[in-house]
Every structure is written in structure tokens, then in C-alpha cells.
C-alpha positions in Angstrom: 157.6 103.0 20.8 159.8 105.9 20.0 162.1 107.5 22.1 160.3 110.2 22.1 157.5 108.1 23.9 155.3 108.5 20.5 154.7 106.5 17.3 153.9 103.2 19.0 153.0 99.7 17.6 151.8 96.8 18.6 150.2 93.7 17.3 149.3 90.3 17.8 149.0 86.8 15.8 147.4 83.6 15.8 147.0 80.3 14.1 146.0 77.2 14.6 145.1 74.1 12.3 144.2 70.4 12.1 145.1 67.8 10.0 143.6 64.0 10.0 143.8 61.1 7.1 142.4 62.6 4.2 143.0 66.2 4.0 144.1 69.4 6.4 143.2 72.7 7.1 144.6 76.1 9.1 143.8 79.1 9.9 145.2 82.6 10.8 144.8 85.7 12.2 147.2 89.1 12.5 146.7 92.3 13.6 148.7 95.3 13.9 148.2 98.9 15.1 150.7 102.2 14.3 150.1 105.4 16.4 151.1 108.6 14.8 154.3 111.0 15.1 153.5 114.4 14.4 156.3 116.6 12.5 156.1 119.7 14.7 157.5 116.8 17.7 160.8 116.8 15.7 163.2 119.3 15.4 164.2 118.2 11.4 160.5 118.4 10.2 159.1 121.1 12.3 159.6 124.1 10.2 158.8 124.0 6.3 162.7 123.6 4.1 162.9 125.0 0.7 165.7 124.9 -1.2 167.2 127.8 -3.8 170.1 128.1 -5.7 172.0 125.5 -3.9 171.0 126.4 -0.5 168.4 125.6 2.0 166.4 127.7 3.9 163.2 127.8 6.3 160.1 129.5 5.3 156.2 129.4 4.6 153.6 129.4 2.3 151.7 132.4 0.9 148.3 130.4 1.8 148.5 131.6 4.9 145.3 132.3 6.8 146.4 136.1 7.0 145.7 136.0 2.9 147.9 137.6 0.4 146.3 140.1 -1.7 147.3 141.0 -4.7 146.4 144.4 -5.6 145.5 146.5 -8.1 147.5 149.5 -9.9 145.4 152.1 -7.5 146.1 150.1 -4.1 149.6 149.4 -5.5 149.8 153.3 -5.4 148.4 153.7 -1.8 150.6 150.9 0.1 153.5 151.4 -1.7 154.0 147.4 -2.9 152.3 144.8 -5.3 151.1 142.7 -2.6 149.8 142.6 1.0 148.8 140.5 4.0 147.3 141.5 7.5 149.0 142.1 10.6 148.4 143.3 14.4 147.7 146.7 13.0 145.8 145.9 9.9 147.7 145.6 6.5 151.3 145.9 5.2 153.4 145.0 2.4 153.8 140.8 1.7 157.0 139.8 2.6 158.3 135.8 3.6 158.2 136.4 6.8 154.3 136.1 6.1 154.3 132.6 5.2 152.4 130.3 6.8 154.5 127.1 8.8 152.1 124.3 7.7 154.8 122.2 8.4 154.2 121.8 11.8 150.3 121.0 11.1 151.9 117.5 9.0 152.4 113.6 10.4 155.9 112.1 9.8 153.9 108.6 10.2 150.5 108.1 9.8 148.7 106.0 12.4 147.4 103.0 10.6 145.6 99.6 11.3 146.0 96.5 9.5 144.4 92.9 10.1 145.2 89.8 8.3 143.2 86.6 8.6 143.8 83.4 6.4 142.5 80.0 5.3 144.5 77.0 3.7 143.0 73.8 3.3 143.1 70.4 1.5 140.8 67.5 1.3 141.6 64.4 -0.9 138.3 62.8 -2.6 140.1 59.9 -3.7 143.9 58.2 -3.7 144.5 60.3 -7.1 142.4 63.8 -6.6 142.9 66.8 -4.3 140.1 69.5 -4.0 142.3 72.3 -2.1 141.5 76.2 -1.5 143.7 79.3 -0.3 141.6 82.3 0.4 143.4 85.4 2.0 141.8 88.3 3.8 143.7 91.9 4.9 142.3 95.0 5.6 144.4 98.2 6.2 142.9 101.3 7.8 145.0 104.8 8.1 144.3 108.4 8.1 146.5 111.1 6.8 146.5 114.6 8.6 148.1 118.0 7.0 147.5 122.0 6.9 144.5 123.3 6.7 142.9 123.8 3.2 144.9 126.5 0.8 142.5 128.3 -0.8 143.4 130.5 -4.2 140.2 132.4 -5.7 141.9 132.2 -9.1 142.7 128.5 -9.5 139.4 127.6 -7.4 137.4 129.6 -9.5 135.5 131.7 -6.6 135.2 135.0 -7.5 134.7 137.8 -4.3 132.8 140.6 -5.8 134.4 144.2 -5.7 131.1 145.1 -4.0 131.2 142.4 -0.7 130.4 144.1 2.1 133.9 142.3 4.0 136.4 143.2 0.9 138.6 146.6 1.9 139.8 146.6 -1.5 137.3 147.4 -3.6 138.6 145.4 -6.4 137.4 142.3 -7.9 139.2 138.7 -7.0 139.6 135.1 -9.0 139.3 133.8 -12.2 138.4 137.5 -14.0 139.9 139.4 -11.0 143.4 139.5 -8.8 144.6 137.0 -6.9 143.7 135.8 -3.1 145.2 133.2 -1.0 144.1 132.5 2.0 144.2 129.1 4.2 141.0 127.9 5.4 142.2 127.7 9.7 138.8 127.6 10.9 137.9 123.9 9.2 141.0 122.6 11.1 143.6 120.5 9.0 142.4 118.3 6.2 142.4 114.5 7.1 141.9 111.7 4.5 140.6 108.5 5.8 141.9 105.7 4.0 139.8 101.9 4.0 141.6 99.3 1.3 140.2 95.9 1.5 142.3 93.3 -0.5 141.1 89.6 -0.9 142.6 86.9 -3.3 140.6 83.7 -3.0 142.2 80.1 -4.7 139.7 77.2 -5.2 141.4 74.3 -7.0 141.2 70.7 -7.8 144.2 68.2 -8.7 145.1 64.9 -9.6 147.2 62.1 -11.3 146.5 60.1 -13.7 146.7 56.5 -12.5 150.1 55.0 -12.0 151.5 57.2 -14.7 153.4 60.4 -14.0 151.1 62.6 -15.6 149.4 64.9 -12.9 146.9 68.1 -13.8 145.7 71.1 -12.1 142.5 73.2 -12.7 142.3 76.4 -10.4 140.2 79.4 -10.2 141.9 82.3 -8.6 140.1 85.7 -8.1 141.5 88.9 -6.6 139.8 91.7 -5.4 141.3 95.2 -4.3 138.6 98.6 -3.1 140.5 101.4 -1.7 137.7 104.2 -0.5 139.3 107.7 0.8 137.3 110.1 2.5 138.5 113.8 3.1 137.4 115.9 6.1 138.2 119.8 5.8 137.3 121.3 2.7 134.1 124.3 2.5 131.6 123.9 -0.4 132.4 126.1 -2.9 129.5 126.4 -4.3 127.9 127.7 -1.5 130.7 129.7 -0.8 130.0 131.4 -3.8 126.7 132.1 -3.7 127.3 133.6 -0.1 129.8 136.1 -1.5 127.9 136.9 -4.3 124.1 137.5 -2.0 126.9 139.6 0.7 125.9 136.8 3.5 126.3 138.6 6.9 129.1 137.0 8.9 130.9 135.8 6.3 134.6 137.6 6.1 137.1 135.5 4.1 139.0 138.1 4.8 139.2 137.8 8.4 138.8 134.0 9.4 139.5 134.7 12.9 135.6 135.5 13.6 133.2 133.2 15.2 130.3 134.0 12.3 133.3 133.1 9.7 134.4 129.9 11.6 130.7 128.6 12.2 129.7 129.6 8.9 132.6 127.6 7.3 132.3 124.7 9.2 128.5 124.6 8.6 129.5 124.4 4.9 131.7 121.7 5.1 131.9 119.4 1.9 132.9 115.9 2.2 134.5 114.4 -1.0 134.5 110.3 -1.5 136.2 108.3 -4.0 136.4 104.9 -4.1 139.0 102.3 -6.6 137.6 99.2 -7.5 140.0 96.5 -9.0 139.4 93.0 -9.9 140.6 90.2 -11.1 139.6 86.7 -12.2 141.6 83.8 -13.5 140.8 80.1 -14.6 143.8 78.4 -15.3 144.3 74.5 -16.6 147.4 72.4 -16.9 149.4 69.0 -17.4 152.6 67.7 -17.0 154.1 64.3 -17.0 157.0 61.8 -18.9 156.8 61.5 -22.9 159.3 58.6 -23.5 162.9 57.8 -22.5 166.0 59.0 -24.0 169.5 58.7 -23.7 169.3 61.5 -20.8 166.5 60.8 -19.1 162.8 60.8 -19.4 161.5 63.5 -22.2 158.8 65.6 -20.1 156.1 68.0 -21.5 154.3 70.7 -19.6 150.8 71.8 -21.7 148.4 74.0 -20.4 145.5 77.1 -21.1 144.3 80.0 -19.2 141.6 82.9 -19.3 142.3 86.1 -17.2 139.9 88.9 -17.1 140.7 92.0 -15.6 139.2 95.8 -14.6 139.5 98.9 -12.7 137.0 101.5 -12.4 137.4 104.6 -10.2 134.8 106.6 -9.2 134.2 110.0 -7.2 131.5 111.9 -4.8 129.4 114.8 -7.1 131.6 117.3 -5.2 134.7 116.5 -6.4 133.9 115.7 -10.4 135.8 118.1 -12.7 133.4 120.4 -14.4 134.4 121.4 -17.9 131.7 124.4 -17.8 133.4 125.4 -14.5 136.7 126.4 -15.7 138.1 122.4 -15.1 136.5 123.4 -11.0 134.6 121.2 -8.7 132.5 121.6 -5.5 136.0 121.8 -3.2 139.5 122.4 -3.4 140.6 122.3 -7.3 144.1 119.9 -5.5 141.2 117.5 -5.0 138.8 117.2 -8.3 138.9 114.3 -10.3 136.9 112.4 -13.3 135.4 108.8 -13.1 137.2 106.0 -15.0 137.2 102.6 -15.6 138.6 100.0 -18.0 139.7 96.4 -18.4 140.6 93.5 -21.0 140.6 89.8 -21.4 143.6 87.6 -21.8 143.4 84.2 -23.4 146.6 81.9 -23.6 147.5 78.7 -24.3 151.1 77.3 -24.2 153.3 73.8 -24.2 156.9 73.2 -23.2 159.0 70.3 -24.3 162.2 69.1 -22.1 164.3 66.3 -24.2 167.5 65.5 -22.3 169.3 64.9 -25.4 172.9 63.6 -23.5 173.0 62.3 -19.9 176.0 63.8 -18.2 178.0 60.7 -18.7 178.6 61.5 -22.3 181.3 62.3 -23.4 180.5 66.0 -23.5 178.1 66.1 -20.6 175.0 66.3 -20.0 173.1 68.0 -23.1 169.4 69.2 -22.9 167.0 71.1 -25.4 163.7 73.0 -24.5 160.9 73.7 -26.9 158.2 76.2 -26.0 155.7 77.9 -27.6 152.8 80.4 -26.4 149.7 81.8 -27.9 148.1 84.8 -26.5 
């Protein structure tokens, strides 16, 4: 724990195993648990630091759930500047002192859980073959918390009608319009849940070949990796948009301190998923053992082939799929579209090593070895 009596851990590990004539086997466990520091609980990452022309200096963001409203040529003209946000007393010019501290809404550390478990095990079918297996298991859960949701009609691609009942302005904003920033306050901050699962199971056999020195190995090893995030804060845009285009009553983006606008909002909630699946599977062969004698030892060669297939494929909720027709939009937040991929490939390879110790190192210039490899892929 902290000093600050915050960001604790703990955890807690076992394993155990037995072993008897012809083979062995143990087994573990581990788990471990970090609580959360938030920034606004430290005076260094409280306030939001930007840095200009050499020189550092605290201030906010223009998402700021007060909005910034860039104006027109007439409303220019009748409040005297180019941009605005809302005060006390209704609107006045845009200035920094605007900005939104969403800073203090961020976690230094994230709280996260993570649990390990493990299995390693031999069992020897006769005096010259070993069947033997690792298989690993870990699981990490976290969650991420920051500011509420920035919203910008332009680069979202919502468009608030001149004509909305709620718009003061009487001018058009977003993609075809001016500008308007605004931070959605009334969804609460945006937390991603994060779930990655990552599994790599070994199953093997070995062996020698009589008496000789010649041993071999044939394994199978397959990993397995699925990270799914879910994100909790974010309004439907699509029905945002339809409900500033019908004039829905209660609906003020422009004031989000409203109980119709906050229970509308959070009543039109969307919920991206994505989820990264990776895999991959090996089989893997090999020999090694003693050639013939020479003057520096026994010549050894190491031979063996392996076949490795590998993919990824990524995929995302309807919500958050780039739309091309849309102006590159999705169903949320543009900072969280994306598009659905997925690949992979095959790898085939087959190599053999040669080690002839040419000079033993009583020679008269030492000991004198040469290695000869070669590798098809």
C-alpha cells in the first residue's frame, strides 16, 4: 500500500507436486490484485500540464461540458469574439480559463487482477521414452477510467440543425456547419474493461535410441492469446442524431446540466466490444547425437523440421465499425471506431547442424572446431 493509504496489492501463491518411480508432476496457482490511485489524489497529476515554447503550464481542454461554440460572422458581430462558452450568467467570449480539468477525472494506476495456474508433468513409458506436457494458464483482468466522453459535431459527424428548438444560435453545427465541443458529463467518465486470456499448452514425447547417444524429441506446442475490451460511457450517435434532427423534447446538448438531458443520454448509452484473437500452433521434430570420433572429440550433428502456423483476427461490435458512407463515422465516439481484420501464414523449416572438433586443445595451437549449418524455410 501507498503512503497515501491507496493503490494496494496483495496476492497469494501455491504449489504443490508429487513425484514417484516413473514419472512426476506439479502444480501451481498465483493470484494477484492491484487497487487503483486516482490522479486528482496527487498533487503532480492533478491538474492537466501542457507544454509551449519551452515552458510548461496548467490548463484544460476546450471539450469542456460548458461547450465551445464557434460562431458565425453575424454572432461574431454581436459578442464581439470568434468563439464562446457558457457561464453563470449565460455566454461570454472563449478564453483558457474555460478548459475543462479532465485531469483530475484520470487513474495514475489502474486496478487490475491477474491469476496464474500451471501444470508440469512427466511420465516415462519405458527405460528409453518420456511422454511429458507443460500447459500454462493466466488471466489478467483491469479497467481503465478517464474524462468523460469529448464530443466534436464536426469530427463525429452529428449535425445540430440551425432550427433545434435548444440551439440559441441559429446557425448550423458539424460536418457542413461550425464547430461544437462539448464533453459528455452526464454519462460519467469512460471506463474500458479489459479481459486477456493467454494459454500456451506443450505436449511432447522423447527418447533415446538404445545405448547410443542419439536422443529425439517430437512436441506440439500451441499458444493462444484473446484480449476482449468493453467501453462504458459513450451515447449512440445515431440516435443522437435522429433526436436533433425530430427536435426531441428534453434533449439540450447545449445545456447538459438538465435532468431530461442526463436521463436522455444515459438511456442512449452505446456499448462498443472488440475482441483480438491470436493463435498459434507449432509441431516441431528433432535429433541429435555422436557421428564418429576425431582428433577433438566426438563429431556431433543436430537435424531436425518444424511446421508453425500462425493468425490474428480482430474484430469489433456494429457500433464501432468505420463507415465509409458516413464520413469514416461510427455509432460512438470517432477516437473509438475501428475495421475488422485478420491474417496469418505458415512456416515450414527444416535445418541440420554439424560440430567437428577438428584440434583438441592439446594441439599445438589449441583446441580448433568447425560448425556447419544450413536451414530451409
Amino acid at each position: 500500500i501507498s503512503s497515501k493509504h491507496d493503490g494496494g496489492r496483495n496476492g497469494d501463491q501455491i504449489t504443490f507436486g508429487k513425484a514417484w518411480k516413473r514419472g512426476h508432476i506439479v502444480f501451481g496457482l498465483d493470484y494477484n490484485k492491484q487497487r487503483s490511485i486516482s490522479t486528482a489524489d496527487r498533487s503532480f497529476s492533478k491538474n492537466a500540464m501542457y507544454l509551449s515554447s519551452g515552458s510548461s503550464y496548467s490548463a484544460g481542454s476546450s471539450r469542456t461540458p460548458n461547450g465551445y461554440v464557434s460562431l458565425n460572422p453575424a454572432n461574431q458581430a454581436a459578442y464581439g469574439c470568434s468563439a464562446v462558452s457558457k457561464g453563470a450568467s449565460g455566454y461570454h467570449c472563449y478564453t483558457s480559463k474555460d478548459g475543462y480539468n479532465y485531469q483530475a477525472h484520470n487513474l495514475i494506476m489502474t486496478p487490475q487482477r491477474r491469476e496464474n495456474e500451471f501444470l508440469l508433468g512427466t511420465f516415462d513409458v519405458t527405460d528409453n521414452i518420456q511422454l511429458y506436457a507443460d500447459i500454462y494458464h493466466h488471466r489478467t483482468t483491469s479497467s481503465s477510467s478517464i474524462a468523460a466522453a469529448p464530443f466534436d459535431a464536426q469530427s463525429d459527424g452529428i449535425t445540430i440543425p440551425a432550427s433545434n428548438q435548444y440551439n440559441p444560435f441559429g446557425q448550423e453545427f458539424g460536418p457542413n456547419g461550425y464547430e461544437y465541443r462539448s464533453r459528455w458529463t452526464g454519462l460519467g467518465n469512460r471506463t474500458t474493461g479489459y479481459t486477456t486470456s493467454t494459454d500456451q499448452d506443450i505436449l511432447g514425447i522423447k527418447g533415446a535410441f538404445g545405448d547410443s547417444s542419439w536422443t529425439w524429441d517430437a512436441n506440439w506446442d500451441y499458444g493462444h492469446i484473446v484480449q476482449k475490451t468493453t467501453v462504458h460511457g459513450l451515447v449512440d450517435n445515431n440516435a443522437l442524431q435522429t433526436a436533433l434532427d425530430d427536435n426531441t423534447d428534453g434533449l439540450d446538448v447545449f445545456d447538459q446540466s438538465t435532468a431530461s438531458t442526463v436521463a436522455w443520454m444515459k438511456a442512449h448509452q452505446s456499448v462498443p466490444h472488440t475482441t483480438t484473437n491470436s493463435a498459434s500452433s507449432q509441431f516441431q521434430g528433432s535429433a541429435t547425437g555422436e557421428l564418429w570420433d576425431m582428433e577433438g572429440g566426438a563429431a556431433e550433428l543436430a537435424a531436425g523440421v518444424l511446421y508453425r502456423h500462425e493468425h490474428e483476427n480482430y474484430s469489433a461490435s456494429a457500433n464501432a465499425i468505420t463507415q465509409p458512407g458516413s464520413n469514416y463515422t461510427c455509432g460512438v465516439s470517432s477516437s473509438y471506431c475501428s475495421t475488422p481484420l485478420g491474417g496469418g501464414f505458415d512456416v515450414r523449416e527444416a535445418y541440420a547442424q554439424l560440430f567437428l572438433p577438428m584440434l583438441s586443445q592439446d594441439s599445438p595451437i589449441g583446441a580448433f572446431n568447425m560448425t556447419l549449418g544450413d536451414r530451409e524455410s
